[in-house]
MIDRENPA-505989 format. One record per residue (C-alpha): x, y, z; residue number from 1. Coordinates in pm, whole numbers, plus 50000, padded with zeros to 5 digits. Example, Ala and Ser with C-alpha at 12.3 -4.5 7.8 and 13.67 -1.06 7.14 Angstrom:
2
+-------+-------+-------+------+
:     x :     y :     z : resi :
+-------+-------+-------+------+
: 51230 : 49550 : 50780 :    1 :
: 51367 : 49894 : 50714 :    2 :
+-------+-------+-------+------+
//
This chain:
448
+-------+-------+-------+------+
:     x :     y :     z : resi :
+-------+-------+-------+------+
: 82116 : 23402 : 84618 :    1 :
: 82318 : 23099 : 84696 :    2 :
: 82119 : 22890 : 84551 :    3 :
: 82221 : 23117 : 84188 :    4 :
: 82578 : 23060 : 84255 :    5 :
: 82562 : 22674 : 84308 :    6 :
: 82380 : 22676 : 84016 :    7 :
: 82640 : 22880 : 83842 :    8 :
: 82955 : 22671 : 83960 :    9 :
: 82732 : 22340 : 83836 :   10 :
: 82731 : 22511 : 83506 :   11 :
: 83074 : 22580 : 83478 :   12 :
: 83183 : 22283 : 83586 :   13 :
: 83002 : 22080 : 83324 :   14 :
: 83139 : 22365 : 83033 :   15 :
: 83503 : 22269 : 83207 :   16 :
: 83426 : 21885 : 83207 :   17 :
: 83287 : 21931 : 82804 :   18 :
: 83605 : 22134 : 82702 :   19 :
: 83829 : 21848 : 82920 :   20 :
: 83654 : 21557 : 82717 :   21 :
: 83723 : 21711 : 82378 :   22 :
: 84068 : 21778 : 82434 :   23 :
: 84093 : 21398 : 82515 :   24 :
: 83883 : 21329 : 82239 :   25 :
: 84198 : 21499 : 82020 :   26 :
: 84415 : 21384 : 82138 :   27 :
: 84289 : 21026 : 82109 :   28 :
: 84207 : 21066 : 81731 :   29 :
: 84587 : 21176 : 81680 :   30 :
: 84722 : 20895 : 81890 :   31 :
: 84512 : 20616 : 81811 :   32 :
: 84284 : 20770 : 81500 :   33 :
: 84512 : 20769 : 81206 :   34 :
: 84432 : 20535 : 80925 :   35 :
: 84659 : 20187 : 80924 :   36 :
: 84904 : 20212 : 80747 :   37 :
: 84973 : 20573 : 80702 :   38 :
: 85305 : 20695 : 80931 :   39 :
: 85227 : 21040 : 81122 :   40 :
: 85489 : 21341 : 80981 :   41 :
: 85711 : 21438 : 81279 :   42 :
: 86018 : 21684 : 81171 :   43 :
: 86339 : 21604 : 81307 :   44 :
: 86607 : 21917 : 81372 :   45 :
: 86918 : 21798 : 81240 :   46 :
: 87135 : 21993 : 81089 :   47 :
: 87225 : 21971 : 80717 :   48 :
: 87585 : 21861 : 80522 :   49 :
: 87604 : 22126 : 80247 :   50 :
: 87920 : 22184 : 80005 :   51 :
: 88104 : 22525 : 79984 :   52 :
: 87914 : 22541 : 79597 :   53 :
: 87583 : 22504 : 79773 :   54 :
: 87528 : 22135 : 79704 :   55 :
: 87322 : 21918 : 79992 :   56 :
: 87529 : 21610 : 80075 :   57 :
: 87255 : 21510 : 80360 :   58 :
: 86927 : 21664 : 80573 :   59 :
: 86656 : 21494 : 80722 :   60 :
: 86322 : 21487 : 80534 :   61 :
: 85984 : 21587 : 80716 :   62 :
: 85911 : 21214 : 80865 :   63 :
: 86284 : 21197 : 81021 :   64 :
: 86459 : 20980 : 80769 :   65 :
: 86799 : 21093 : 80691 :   66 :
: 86838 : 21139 : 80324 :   67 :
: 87151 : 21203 : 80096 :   68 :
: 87052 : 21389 : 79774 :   69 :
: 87395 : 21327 : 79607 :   70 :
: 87402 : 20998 : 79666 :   71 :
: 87722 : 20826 : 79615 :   72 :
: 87926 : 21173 : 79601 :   73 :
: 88147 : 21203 : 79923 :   74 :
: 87961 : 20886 : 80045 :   75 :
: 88256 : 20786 : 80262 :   76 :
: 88326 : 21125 : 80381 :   77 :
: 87973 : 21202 : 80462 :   78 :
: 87913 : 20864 : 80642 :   79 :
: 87546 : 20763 : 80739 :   80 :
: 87316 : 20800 : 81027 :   81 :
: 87192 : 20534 : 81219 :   82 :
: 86873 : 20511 : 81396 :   83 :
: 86937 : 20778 : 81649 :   84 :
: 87288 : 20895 : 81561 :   85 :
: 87600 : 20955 : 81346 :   86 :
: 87769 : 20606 : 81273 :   87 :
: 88058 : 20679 : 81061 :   88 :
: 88214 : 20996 : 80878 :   89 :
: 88071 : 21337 : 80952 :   90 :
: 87754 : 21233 : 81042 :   91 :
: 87933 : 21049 : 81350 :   92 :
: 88237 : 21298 : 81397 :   93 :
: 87988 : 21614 : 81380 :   94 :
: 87694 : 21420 : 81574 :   95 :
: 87638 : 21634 : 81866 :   96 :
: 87671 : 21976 : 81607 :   97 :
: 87421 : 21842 : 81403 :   98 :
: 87193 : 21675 : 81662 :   99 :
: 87176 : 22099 : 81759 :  100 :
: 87015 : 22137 : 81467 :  101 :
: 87319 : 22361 : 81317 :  102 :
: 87421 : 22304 : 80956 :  103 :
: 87771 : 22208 : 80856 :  104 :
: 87941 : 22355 : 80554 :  105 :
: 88210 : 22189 : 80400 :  106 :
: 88503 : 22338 : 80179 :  107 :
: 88422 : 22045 : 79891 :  108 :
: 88324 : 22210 : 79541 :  109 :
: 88083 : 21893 : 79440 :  110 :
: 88220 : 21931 : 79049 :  111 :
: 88608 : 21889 : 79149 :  112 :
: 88476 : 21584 : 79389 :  113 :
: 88277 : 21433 : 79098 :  114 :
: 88566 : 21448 : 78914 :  115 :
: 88827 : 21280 : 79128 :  116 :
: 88533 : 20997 : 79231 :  117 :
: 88505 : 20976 : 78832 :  118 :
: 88887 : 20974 : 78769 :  119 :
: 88963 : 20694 : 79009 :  120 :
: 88620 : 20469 : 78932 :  121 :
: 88773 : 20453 : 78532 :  122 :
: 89078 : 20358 : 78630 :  123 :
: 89055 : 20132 : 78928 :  124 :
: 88875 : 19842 : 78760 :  125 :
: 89090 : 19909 : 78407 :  126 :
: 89404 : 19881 : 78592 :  127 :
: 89283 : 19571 : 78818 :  128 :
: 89346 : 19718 : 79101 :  129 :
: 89166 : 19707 : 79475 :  130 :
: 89086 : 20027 : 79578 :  131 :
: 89244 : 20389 : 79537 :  132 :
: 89189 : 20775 : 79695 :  133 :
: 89262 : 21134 : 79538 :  134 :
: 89269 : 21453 : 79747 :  135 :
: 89243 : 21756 : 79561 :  136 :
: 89354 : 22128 : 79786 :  137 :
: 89307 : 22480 : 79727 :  138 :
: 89736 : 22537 : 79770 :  139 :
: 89666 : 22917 : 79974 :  140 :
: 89421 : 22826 : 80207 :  141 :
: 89468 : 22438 : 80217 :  142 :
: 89095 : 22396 : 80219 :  143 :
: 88952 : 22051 : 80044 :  144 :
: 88790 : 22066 : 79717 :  145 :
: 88774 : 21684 : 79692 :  146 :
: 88864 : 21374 : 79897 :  147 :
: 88766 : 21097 : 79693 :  148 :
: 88751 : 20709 : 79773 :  149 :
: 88728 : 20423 : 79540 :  150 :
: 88552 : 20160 : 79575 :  151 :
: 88226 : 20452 : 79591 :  152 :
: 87999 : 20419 : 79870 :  153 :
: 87624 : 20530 : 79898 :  154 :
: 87490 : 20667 : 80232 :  155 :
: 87152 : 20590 : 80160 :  156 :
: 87185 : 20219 : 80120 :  157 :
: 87459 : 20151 : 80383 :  158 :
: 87371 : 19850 : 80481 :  159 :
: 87459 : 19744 : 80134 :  160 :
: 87798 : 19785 : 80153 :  161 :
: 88074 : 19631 : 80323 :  162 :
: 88310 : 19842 : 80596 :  163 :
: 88600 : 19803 : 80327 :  164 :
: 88362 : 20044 : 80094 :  165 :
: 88279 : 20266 : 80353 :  166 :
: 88600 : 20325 : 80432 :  167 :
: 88745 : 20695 : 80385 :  168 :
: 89050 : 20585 : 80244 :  169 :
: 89205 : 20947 : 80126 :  170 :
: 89206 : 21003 : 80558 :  171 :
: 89238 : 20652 : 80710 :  172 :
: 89470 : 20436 : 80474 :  173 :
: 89853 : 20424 : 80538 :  174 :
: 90094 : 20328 : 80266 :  175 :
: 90468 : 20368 : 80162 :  176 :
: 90438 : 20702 : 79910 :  177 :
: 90758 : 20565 : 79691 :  178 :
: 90925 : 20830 : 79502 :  179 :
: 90694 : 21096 : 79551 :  180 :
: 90911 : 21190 : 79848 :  181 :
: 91238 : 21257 : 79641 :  182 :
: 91064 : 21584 : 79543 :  183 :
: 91079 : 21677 : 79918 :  184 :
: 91413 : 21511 : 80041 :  185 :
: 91586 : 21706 : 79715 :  186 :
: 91383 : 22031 : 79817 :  187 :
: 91517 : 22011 : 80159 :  188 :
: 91865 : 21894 : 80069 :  189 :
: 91878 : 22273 : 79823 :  190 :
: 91700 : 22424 : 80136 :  191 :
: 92041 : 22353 : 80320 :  192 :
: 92254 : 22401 : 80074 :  193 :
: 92407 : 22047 : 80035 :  194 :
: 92305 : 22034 : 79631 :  195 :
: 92156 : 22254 : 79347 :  196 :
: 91998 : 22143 : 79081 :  197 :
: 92287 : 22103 : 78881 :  198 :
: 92511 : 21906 : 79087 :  199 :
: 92647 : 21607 : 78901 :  200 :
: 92668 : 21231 : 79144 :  201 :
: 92835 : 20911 : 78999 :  202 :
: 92488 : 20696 : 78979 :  203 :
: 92545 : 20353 : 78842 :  204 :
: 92238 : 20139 : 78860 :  205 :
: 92303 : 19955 : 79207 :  206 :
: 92482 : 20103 : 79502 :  207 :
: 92565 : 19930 : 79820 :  208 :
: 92469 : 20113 : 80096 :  209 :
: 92520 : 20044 : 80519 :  210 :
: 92861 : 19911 : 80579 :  211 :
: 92853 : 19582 : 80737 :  212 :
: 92448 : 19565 : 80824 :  213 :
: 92408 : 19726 : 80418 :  214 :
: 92170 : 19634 : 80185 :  215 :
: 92224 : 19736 : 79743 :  216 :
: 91968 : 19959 : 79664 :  217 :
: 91890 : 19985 : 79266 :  218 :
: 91703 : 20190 : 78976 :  219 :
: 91490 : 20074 : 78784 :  220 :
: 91477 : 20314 : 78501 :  221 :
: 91792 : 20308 : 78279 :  222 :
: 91988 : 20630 : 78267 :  223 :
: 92355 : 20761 : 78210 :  224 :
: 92636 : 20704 : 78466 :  225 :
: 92670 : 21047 : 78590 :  226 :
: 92325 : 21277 : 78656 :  227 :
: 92214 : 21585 : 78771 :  228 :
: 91978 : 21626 : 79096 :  229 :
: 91739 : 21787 : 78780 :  230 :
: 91814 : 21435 : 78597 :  231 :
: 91722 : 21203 : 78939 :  232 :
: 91434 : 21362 : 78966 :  233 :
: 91376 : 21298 : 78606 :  234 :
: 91490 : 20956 : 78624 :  235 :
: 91366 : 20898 : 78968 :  236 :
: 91700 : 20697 : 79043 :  237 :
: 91732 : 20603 : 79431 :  238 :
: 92125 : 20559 : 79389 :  239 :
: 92130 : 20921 : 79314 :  240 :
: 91891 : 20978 : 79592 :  241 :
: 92144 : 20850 : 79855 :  242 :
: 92400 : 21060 : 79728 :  243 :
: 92207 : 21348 : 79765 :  244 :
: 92156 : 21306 : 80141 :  245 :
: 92496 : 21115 : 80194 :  246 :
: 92599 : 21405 : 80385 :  247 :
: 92238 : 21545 : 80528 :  248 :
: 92234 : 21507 : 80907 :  249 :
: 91988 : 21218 : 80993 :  250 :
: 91838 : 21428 : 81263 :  251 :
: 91772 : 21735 : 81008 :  252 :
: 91645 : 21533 : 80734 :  253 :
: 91363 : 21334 : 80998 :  254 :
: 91266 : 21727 : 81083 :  255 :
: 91204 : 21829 : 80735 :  256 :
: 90980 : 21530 : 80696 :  257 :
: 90806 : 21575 : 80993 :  258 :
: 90765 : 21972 : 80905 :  259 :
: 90594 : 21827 : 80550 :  260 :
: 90374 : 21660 : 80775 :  261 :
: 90473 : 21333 : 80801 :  262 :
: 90504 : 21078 : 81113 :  263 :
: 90251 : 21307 : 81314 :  264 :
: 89905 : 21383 : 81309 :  265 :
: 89697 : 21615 : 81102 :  266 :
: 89541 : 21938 : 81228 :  267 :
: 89184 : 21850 : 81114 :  268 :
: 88978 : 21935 : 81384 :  269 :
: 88709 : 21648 : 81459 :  270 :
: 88758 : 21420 : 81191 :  271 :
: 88927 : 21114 : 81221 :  272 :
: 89243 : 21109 : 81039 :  273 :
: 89534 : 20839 : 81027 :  274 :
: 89882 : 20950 : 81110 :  275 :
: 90141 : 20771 : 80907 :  276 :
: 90505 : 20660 : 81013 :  277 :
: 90864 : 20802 : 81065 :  278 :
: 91086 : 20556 : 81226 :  279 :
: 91270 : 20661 : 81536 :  280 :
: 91590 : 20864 : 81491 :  281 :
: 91789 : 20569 : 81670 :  282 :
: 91704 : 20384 : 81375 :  283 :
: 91832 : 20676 : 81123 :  284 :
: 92138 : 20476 : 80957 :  285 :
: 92262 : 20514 : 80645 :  286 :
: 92069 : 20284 : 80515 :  287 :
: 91758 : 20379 : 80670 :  288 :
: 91871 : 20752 : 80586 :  289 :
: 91892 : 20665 : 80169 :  290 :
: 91626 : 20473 : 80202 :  291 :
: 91345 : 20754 : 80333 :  292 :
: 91486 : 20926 : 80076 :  293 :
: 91283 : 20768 : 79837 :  294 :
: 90978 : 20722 : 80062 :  295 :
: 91075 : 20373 : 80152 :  296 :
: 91044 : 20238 : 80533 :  297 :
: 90794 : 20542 : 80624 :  298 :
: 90417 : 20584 : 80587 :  299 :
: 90150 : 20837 : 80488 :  300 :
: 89830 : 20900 : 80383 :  301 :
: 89671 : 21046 : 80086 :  302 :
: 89592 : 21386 : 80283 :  303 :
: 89942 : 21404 : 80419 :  304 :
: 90071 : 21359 : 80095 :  305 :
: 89873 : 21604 : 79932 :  306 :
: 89946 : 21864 : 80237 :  307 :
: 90311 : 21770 : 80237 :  308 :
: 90342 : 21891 : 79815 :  309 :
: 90097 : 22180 : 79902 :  310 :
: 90402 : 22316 : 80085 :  311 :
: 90619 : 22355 : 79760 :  312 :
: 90322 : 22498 : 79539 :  313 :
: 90268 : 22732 : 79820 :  314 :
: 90604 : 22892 : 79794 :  315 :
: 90743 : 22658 : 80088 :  316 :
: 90482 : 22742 : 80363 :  317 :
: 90309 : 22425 : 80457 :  318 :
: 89912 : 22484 : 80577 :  319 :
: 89729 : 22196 : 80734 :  320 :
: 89407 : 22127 : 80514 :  321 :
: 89074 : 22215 : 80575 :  322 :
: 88763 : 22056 : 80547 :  323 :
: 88465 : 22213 : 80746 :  324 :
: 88379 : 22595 : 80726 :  325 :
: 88506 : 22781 : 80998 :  326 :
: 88634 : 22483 : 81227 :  327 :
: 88968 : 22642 : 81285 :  328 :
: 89254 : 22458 : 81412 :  329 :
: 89496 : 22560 : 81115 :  330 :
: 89829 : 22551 : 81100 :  331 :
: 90094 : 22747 : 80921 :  332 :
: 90477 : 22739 : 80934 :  333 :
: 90787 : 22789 : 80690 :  334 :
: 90934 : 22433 : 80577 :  335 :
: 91193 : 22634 : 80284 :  336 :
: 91252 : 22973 : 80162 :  337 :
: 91031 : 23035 : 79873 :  338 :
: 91311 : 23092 : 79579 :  339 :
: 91384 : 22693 : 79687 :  340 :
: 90994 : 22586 : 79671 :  341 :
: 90994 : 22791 : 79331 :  342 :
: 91297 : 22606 : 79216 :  343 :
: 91188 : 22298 : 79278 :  344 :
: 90858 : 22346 : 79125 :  345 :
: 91040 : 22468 : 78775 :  346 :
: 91235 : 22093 : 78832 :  347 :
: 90869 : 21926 : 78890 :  348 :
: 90742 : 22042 : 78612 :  349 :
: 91057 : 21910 : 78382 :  350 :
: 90986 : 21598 : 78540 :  351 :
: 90625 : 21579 : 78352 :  352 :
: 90738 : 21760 : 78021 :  353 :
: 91067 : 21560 : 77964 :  354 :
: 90984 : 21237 : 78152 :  355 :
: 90591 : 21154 : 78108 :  356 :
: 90441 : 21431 : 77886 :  357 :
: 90174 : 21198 : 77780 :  358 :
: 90093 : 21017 : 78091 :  359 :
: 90051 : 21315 : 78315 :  360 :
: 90103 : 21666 : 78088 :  361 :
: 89843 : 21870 : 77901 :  362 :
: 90025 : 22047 : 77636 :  363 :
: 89998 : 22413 : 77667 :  364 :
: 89980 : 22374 : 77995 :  365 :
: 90274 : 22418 : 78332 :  366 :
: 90197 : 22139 : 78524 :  367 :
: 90432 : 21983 : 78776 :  368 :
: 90456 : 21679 : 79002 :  369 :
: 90624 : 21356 : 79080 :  370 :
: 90509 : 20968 : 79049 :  371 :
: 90621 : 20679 : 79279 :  372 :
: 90571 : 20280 : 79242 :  373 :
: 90655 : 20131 : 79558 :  374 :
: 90611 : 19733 : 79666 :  375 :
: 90370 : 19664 : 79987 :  376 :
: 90516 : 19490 : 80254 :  377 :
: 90344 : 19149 : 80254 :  378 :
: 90424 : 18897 : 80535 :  379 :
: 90692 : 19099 : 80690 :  380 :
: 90913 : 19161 : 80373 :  381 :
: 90805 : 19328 : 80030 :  382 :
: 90571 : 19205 : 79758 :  383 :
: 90754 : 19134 : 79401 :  384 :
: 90414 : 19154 : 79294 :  385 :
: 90147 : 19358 : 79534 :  386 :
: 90214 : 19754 : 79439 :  387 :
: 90102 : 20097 : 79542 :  388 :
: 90106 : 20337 : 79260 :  389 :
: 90125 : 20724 : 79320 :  390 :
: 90141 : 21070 : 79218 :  391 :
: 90147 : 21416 : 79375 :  392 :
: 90114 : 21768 : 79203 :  393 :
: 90048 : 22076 : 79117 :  394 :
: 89911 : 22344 : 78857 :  395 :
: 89970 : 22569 : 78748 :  396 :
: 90356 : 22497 : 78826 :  397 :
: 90433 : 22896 : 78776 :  398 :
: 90155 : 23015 : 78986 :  399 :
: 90004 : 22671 : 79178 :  400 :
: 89624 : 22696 : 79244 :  401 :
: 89554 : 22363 : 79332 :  402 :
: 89779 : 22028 : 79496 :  403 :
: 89628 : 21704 : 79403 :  404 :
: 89782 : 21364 : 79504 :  405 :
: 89643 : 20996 : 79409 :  406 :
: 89703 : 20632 : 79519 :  407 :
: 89629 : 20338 : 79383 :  408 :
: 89660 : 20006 : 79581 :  409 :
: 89692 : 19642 : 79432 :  410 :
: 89672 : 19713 : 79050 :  411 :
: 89736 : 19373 : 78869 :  412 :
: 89782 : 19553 : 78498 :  413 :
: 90032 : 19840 : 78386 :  414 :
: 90102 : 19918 : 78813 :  415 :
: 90397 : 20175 : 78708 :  416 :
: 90290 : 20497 : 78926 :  417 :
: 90323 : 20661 : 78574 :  418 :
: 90095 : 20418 : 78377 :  419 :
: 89859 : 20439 : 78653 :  420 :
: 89831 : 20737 : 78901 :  421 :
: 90007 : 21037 : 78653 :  422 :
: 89674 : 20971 : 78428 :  423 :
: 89478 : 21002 : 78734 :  424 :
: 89597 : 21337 : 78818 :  425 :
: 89598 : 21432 : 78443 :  426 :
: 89238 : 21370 : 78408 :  427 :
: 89157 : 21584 : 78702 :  428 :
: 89384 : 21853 : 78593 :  429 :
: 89238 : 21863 : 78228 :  430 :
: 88868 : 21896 : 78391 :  431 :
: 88932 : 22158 : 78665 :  432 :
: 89138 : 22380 : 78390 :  433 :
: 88853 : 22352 : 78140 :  434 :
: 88615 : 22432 : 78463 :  435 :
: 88817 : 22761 : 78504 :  436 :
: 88819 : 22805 : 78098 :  437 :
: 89250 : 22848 : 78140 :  438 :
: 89395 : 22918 : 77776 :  439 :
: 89648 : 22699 : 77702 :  440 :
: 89995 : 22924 : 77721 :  441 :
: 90104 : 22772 : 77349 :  442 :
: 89862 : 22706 : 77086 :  443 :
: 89887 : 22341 : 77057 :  444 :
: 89960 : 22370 : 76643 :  445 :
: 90258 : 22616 : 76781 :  446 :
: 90419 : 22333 : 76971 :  447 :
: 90449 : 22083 : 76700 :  448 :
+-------+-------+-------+------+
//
């Protein structure tokens, strides 16, 4: 009897020994077994980049390569993976989210994006410029249809390009805005009750301004003696500018600014974001004052821009934008009664139909918005020849759907924020109101 059960526990020791050996065996033919040159498939669970129109900006691919279907669209704000992890742009500010394996969904619609990338590629290099940005918002919900960068930049190739192109300029770059700002300032300035849009100033073409420490400010567009705040807009004439906030409290004026937006940072959970400059109210003299007032000595970026005129196309409340699904962080507050934000818009859009139909209007068509040309400090005093050109608005001016705002650094050929960014933004309008199929509100053969 023992003898059976030695015999037994030989037996299955051998059958445990055999089924041992060929599980080595397997596992030696998948480690060391595979053909040269032929890469085993190993699936790596990162999470995808889609758009909010279903579009997939990156995912990994079934050997663990990171792969970006669109290519060059949103390159910058997509940003590239390195070999373990998220180097730049989403892929680095959402790493750990994505390393999860959870998707990211982003509030870009990939044919408003194409659009803007599109815009600013044909004019760029036409104009002679360096680089440029466009950000494109839905005005209720401040969410981000496009944030667009110029030189483009492809994700799958990033070794390619230099840092410069990589860059996600619409976020990161800082500039002086110009004259967009004297949309705001005047929009504030009726918010208070200190002018209407009918107030007549004396505004000859220089103005000294600053008592003893002073500096003359000047227009550059010719224009009568006496305007209207309707007609400075219109004319975009800095002497009338400091008039209109001659008597608006330094301290009040720096709030209103910083309610737009500017001189702090934006709610964007995550993503990095630059913050732009207001200088310190103990700085606030009258010069300093006039001279904000027509976005001179104080910084922004494209986003803040675009946020800042959101707040008039959205009926005076100001919404920080959005650009990933369901990230929260967003902020809402009153920056003017609405009848003032309406008002203004209505001035906005005379600004386009009486001063730069063809450069930035679509006949048939309420759109609204404000350029700006201003010079680039260069070497601690500014450039008679190094300019930024931009524009911010909105459409439909009656009913705003959509705030879109566009610089253009460095241009060497027709700078003029009207020559240069107002096309910009008129491009993009035209497309996104064919995309919704808007009839015009006139018949053009009506209007002529």
């Amino acid at each position: 009897m023992e003898v059976k059960i030695r015999n037994r526990s030989r037996i299955m020791q051998v059958i445990a020994l055999l089924i041992f050996m060929t599980l080595v065996w397997a596992y030696a033919q998948l480690e060391w077994g595979v053909p040269q040159g032929v890469k085993r498939k190993v699936v790596q669970l990162r999470g995808t980049i889609t758009t909010a129109d279903g579009k997939v900006l990156a995912r990994s691919s079934v050997d663990g390569k990171r792969v970006y279907p669109q290519g060059k669209l949103a390159g910058q704000i997509v940003g590239m993976m390195g070999a373990t992890e998220g180097l730049e742009g989403l892929e680095f500010a959402y790493n750990r989210v994505l390393e999860s394996g959870t998707d990211v969904r982003l509030t870009l619609d990939t044919r408003i994006q194409a659009s803007a990338e599109a815009a600013l590629s044909a004019a760029v290099p036409r104009h002679q410029a360096e680089y440029g940005s466009v950000v494109v918002m839905e005005t209720r919900t401040g969410r981000i249809l496009a944030a667009a960068s110029y030189p483009s930049f492809d994700p799958n190739r990033w070794r390619d390009f230099s840092q410069d192109d990589r860059r996600n300029r619409p976020f990161l770059d800082v500039f002086e805005p110009g004259s967009t700002i004297k949309g705001l300032v005047v929009a504030a300035a009726m918010n208070e009750g200190l002018t209407t849009p009918n107030t007549e100033y004396e505004t000859p073409m220089r103005r000294y301004i600053g008592g003893r420490w002073g500096s003359t400010i000047g227009d550059v567009v010719a224009h009568p003696l006496r305007l209207t705040t309707q007609q400075i807009l219109r004319y975009s004439s800095n002497v009338g500018m400091s008039h209109i906030v001659e008597n608006f409290p330094s301290a009040e004026l720096r709030d209103y600014l910083t309610q737009f937006g500017f001189g702090r940072d934006v709610s964007l959970p995550t993503v990095m974001t630059a913050t732009g400059r207001l200088q310190p109210l103990r700085n606030w003299g009258d010069l300093v004052r006039a001279t904000n007032a027509f976005g001179q000595g104080m910084s922004s970026t494209t986003l803040q821009m675009a946020a800042a005129y959101n707040a008039l196309a959205n009926d005076g409340l100001y919404v920080s934008p959005r650009l990933v699904e369901g990230a929260g962080g967003v902020e809402r507050h009153e920056v003017l009664r609405p009848e003032v934000a309406r008002t203004t818009r209505n001035m906005l859009q005379f600004v386009i139909e009486d001063g730069i139909p063809t450069q930035a209007g679509i006949r048939g068509y309420a759109l609204a918005g404000k350029t700006g040309t201003a010079q680039v400090v260069v070497g601690n005093r500014y450039s008679n020849s190094v300019y930024n050109s931009t524009f911010a608005g909105f459409f439909p001016a009656d009913a705003p759907r959509v705030t879109v705002a566009v610089m253009v650094h460095g241009a060497k050929v027709r700078f003029q924020g009207s020559q240069l960014a107002a096309p910009i933004y008129q491009n993009i309008a035209a497309d996104i109101l064919s995309r919704w199929g808007s009839a015009p509100a006139i018949a053009p053969e009506a209007s002529e």
